[in-house]
C-alpha positions as CSV (number, residue, x, y, z in Angstrom):
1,X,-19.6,-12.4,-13.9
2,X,-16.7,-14.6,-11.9
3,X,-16.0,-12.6,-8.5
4,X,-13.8,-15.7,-7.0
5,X,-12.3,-15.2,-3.5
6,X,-8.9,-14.5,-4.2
7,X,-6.3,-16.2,-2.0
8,X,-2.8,-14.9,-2.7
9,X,1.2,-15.1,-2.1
10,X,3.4,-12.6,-2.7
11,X,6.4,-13.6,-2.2
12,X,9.0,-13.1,-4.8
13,X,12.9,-14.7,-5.2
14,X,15.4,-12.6,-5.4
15,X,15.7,-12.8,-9.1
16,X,12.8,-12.0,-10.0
17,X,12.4,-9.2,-8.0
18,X,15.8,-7.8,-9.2
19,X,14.3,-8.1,-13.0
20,X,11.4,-6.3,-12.5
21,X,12.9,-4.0,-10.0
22,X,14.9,-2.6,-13.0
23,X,12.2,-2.8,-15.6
24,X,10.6,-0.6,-13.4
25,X,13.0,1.8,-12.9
26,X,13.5,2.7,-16.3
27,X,10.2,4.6,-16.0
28,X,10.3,5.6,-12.3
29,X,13.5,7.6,-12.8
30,X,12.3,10.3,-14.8
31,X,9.5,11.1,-12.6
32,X,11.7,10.5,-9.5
33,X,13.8,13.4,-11.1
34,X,10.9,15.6,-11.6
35,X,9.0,15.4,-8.8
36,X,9.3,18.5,-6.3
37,X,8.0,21.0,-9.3
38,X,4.0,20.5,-10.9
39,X,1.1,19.3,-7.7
40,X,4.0,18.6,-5.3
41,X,2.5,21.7,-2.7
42,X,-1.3,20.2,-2.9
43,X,0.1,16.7,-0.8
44,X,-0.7,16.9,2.6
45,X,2.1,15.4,5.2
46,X,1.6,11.9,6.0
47,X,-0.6,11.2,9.0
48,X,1.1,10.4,12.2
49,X,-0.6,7.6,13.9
50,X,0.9,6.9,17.3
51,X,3.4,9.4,19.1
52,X,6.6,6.9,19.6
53,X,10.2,7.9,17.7
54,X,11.5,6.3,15.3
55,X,10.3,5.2,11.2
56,X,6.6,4.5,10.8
57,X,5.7,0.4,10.4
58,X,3.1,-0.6,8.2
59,X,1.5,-4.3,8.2
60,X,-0.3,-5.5,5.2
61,X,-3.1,-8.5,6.6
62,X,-4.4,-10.9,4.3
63,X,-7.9,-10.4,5.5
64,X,-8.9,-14.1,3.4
65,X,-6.7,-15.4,6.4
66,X,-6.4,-13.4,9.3
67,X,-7.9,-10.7,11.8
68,X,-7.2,-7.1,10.8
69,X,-7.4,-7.4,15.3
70,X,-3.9,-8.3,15.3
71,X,-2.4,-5.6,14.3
72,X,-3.1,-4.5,17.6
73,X,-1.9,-6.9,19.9
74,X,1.6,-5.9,19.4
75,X,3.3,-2.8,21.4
76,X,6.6,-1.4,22.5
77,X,7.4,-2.4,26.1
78,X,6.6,1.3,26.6
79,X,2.9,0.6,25.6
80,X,3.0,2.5,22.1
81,X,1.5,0.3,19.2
82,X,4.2,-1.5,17.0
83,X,2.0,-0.7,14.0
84,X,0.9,3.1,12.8
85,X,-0.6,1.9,9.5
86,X,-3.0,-1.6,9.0
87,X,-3.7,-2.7,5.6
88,X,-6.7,-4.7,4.7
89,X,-5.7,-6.6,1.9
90,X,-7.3,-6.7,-0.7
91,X,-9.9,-4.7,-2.5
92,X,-10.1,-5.8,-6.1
93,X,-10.3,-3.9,-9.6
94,X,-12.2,-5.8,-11.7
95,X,-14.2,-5.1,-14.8
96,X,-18.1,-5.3,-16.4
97,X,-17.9,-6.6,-19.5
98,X,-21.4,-5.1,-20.3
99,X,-21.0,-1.4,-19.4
100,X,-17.0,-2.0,-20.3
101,X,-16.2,-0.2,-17.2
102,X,-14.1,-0.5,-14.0
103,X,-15.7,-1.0,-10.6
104,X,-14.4,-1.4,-7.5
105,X,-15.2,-5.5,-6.1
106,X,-15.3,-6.4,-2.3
107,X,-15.0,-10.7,-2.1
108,X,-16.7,-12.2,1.4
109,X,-13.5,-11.6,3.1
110,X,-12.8,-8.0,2.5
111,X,-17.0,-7.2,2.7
112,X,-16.8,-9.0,6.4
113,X,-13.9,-6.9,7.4
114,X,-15.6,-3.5,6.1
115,X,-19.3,-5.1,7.5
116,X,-17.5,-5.6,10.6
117,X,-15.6,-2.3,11.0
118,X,-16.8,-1.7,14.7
119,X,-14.9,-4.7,15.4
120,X,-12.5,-5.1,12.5
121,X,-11.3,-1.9,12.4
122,X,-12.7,0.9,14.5
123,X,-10.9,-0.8,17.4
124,X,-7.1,0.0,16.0
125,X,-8.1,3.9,14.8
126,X,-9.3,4.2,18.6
127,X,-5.4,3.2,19.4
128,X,-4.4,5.3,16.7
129,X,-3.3,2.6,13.9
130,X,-4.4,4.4,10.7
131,X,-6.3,1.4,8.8
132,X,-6.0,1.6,4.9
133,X,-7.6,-0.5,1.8
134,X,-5.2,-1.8,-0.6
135,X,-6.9,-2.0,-4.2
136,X,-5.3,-4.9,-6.4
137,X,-6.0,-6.1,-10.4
138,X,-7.8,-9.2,-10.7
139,X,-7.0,-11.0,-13.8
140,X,-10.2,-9.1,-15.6
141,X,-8.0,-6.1,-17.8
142,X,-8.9,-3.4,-15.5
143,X,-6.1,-1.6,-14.0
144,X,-4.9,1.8,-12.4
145,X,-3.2,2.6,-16.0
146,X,-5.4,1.9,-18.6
147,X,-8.7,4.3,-18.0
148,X,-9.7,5.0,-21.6
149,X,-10.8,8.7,-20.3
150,X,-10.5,10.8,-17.2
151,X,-14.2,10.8,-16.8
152,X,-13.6,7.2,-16.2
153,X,-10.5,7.4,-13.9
154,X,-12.3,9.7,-11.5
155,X,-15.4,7.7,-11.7
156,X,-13.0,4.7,-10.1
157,X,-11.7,7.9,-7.9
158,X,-15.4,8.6,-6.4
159,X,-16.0,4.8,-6.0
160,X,-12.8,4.8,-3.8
161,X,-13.4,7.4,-2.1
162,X,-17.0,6.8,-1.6
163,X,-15.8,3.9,0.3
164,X,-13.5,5.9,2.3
165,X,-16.1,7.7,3.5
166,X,-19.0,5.0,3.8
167,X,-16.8,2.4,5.7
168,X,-14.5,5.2,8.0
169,X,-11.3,4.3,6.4
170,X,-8.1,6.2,6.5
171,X,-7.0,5.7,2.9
172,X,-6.0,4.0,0.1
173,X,-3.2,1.8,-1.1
174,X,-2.7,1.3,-5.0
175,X,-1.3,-2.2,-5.7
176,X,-0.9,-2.5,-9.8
177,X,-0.9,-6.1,-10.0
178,X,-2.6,-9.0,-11.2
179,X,-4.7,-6.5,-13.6
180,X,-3.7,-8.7,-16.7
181,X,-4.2,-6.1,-18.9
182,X,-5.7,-6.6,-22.6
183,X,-8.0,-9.6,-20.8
184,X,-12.1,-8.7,-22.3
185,X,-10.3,-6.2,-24.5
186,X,-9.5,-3.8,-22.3
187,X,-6.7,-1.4,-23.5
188,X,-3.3,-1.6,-22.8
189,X,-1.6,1.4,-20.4
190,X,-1.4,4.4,-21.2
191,X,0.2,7.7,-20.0
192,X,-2.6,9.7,-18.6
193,X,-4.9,6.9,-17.0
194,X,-2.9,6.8,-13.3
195,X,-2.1,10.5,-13.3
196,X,-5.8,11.4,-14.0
197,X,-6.9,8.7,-11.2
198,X,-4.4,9.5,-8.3
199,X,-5.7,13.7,-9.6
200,X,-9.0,12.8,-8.5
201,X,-8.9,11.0,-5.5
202,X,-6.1,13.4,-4.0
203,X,-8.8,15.8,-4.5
204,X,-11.6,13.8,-3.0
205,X,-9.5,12.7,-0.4
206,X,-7.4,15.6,0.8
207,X,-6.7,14.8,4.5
208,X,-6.6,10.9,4.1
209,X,-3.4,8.8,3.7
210,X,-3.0,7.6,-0.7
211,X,0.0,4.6,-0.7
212,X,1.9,3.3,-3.4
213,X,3.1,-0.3,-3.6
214,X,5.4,0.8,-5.8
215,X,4.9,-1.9,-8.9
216,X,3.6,-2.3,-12.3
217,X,2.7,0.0,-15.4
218,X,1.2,2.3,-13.0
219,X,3.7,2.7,-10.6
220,X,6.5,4.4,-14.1
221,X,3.8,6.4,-15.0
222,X,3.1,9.4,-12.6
223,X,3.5,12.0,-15.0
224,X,1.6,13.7,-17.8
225,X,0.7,16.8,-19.3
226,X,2.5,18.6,-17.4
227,X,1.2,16.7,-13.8
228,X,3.4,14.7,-11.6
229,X,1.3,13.3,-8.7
230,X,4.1,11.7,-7.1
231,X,3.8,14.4,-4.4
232,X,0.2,13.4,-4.1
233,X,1.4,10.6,-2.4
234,X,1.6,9.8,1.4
235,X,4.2,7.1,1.2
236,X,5.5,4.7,-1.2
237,X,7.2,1.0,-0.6
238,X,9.6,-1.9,-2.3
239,X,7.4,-4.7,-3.1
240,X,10.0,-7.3,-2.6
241,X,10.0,-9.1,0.7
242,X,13.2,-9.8,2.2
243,X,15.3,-6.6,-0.1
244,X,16.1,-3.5,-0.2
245,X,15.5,-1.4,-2.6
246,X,14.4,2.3,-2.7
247,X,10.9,3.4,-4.9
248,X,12.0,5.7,-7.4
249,X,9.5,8.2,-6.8
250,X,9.9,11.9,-5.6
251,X,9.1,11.5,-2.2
252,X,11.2,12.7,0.9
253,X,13.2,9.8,2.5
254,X,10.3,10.2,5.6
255,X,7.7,9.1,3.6
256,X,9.5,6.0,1.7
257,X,10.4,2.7,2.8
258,X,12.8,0.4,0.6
259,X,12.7,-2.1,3.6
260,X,9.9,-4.5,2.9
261,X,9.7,-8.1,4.7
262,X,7.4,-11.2,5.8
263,X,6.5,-11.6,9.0
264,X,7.8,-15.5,9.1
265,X,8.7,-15.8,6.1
266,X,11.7,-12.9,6.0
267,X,14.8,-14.6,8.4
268,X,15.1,-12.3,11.3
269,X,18.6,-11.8,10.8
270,X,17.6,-10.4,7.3
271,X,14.6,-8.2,9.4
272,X,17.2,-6.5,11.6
273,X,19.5,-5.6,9.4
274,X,16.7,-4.2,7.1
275,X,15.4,-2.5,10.0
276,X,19.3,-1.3,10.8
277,X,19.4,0.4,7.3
278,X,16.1,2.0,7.4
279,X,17.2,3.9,10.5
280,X,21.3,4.2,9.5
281,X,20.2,5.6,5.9
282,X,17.8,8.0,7.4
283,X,14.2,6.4,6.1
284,X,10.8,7.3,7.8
285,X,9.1,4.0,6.7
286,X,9.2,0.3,7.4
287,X,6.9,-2.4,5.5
288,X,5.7,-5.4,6.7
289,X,3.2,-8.0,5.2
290,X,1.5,-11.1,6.0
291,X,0.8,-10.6,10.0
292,X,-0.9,-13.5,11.2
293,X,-2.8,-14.6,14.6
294,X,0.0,-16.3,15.6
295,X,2.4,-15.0,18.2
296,X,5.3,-13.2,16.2
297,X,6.4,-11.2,19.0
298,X,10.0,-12.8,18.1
299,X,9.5,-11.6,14.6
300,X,8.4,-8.5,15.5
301,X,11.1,-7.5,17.6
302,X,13.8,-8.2,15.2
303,X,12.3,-5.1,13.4
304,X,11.5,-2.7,17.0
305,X,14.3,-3.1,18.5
306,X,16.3,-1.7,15.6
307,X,13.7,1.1,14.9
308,X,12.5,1.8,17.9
309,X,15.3,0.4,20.9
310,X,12.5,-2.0,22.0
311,X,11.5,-5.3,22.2
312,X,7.9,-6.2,20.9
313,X,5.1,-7.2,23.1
314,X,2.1,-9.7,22.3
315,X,-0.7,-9.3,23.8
316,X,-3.8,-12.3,22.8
């Protein structure tokens, strides 16, 4: 079976993120209305990662690229990290055509990051930078919403989990696509699969941080039978860069972040007055994606000093 290294850019016009935006919130709303009654109580609250004021900031690496190290070198003139939560990106979904399951697929890039964690990631937990893996489709069928059974979603649960636990991770992030769904005649979403999923790995992973990138058929289907897991989430995010727009999901405004930019890539006009919002409107997260090894202290700071009254500091 093809495992390619994946190399990949998100970034998304306006338009196109305003199309999808409201395709998916046609099936967000209802469970953003919802949320609050069935599983809300078993979420634990988010993990607080470094003890500075102000919205927590979340940087997505793409680890085919870059050093999940960086995330590190930047910190408030105070000392506190920039950065509470570090993304490796990405795991992969994929799918055996012989056993017609899921599995969960490392490529090189992600297996040196988790082969490496002493250096790779054990260093940013020690300055208390949470360090997630973000799990992405990969053109094979599989996806978060279209588990045939629930014995199959929470086998993709343990395998997660398992990880977790093998690798000292802090979490997972759910990232619904690229899963090209119907590809070796997989089936099509369906209403239970991501409920029955997110079910089990809440319960494998009770203390640990679960994410939503809040996109694809997964992401407008968090209810079923009578279950809403969108309490089982930590925190939920736009996936546009360089827009606003708020994850319908039932999650407190804490735990949400409709900011979302790229480090570079987003003008830094367009970062502060994202960052401005997030703290005007009352919102407890800010997303960023794409930090390389360059210096982006200037960058950076466009973000801090509206969130956090500081300028950013690089340190090589």
């Amino acid at each position: 079976m093809s495992t390619p290294v994946r190399k990949r850019n998100r970034v998304r016009t306006g338009a196109l993120a305003l199309t999808a935006v409201a395709a998916l919130a046609l099936g967000t709303a209802a469970t953003a209305g919802a949320s609050g009654a069935t599983d809300a109580e078993a979420a634990p609250a988010p993990a607080a990662a470094a003890a500075k004021d102000g919205p927590t900031s979340v940087a997505y690496v793409e680890v085919n690229n870059h050093s999940m190290r960086n995330v590190g070198k930047y910190t408030l003139a105070d000392g506190d990290n920039v950065f509470d939560v570090a993304v490796i990106f990405a795991a992969n979904i994929n799918y055996d055509t012989n056993s017609k399951s899921a599995y969960l697929h490392f490529n090189e890039n992600v297996q040196r990051v988790l082969d490496n964690a002493d250096t790779e990631i054990r260093p940013l937990q020690e300055q208390g930078i949470k360090v997630v893996l973000s799990v992405l489709g990969n053109h094979e069928g599989a996806g978060f919403a279209n588990f045939p059974s629930q014995e199959a979603a929470s086998a993709f649960a343990k395998e997660m989990s398992d990880t977790v636990a093998e690798y000292g991770l802090d979490g997972i992030d759910f990232d619904d696509e690229y899963a090209d769904y119907g590809n070796n005649g997989t089936g099509q979403p369906n209403d239970s699969s991501f409920v029955h999923l997110v079910t089990a790995l809440r319960a494998n992973l009770p203390d640990k941080i679960i994410s939503l990138y809040n996109i694809g058929p997964a992401a407008s289907r968090l209810s079923y039978g009578g279950v809403d897991v969108s309490g089982k989430f930590d925190y939920a995010w736009n996936p546009y860069y360089g827009t606003w727009q708020v994850p319908g999901i039932g999650l407190p405004k804490s735990q949400l972040s409709p900011a979302a930019v790229e480090i570079g890539r987003t003008s830094q006009s367009t970062v502060g007055s994202l960052a401005a919002r997030t703290v005007s409107e009352g919102y407890g997260v800010f997303l960023t994606y794409n930090l390389d090894g360059n210096d982006r202290s200037a960058d950076v700071s466009a973000f801090t000093r509206e969130l956090y009254g500081s300028d950013a500091v690089y340190t090589p």
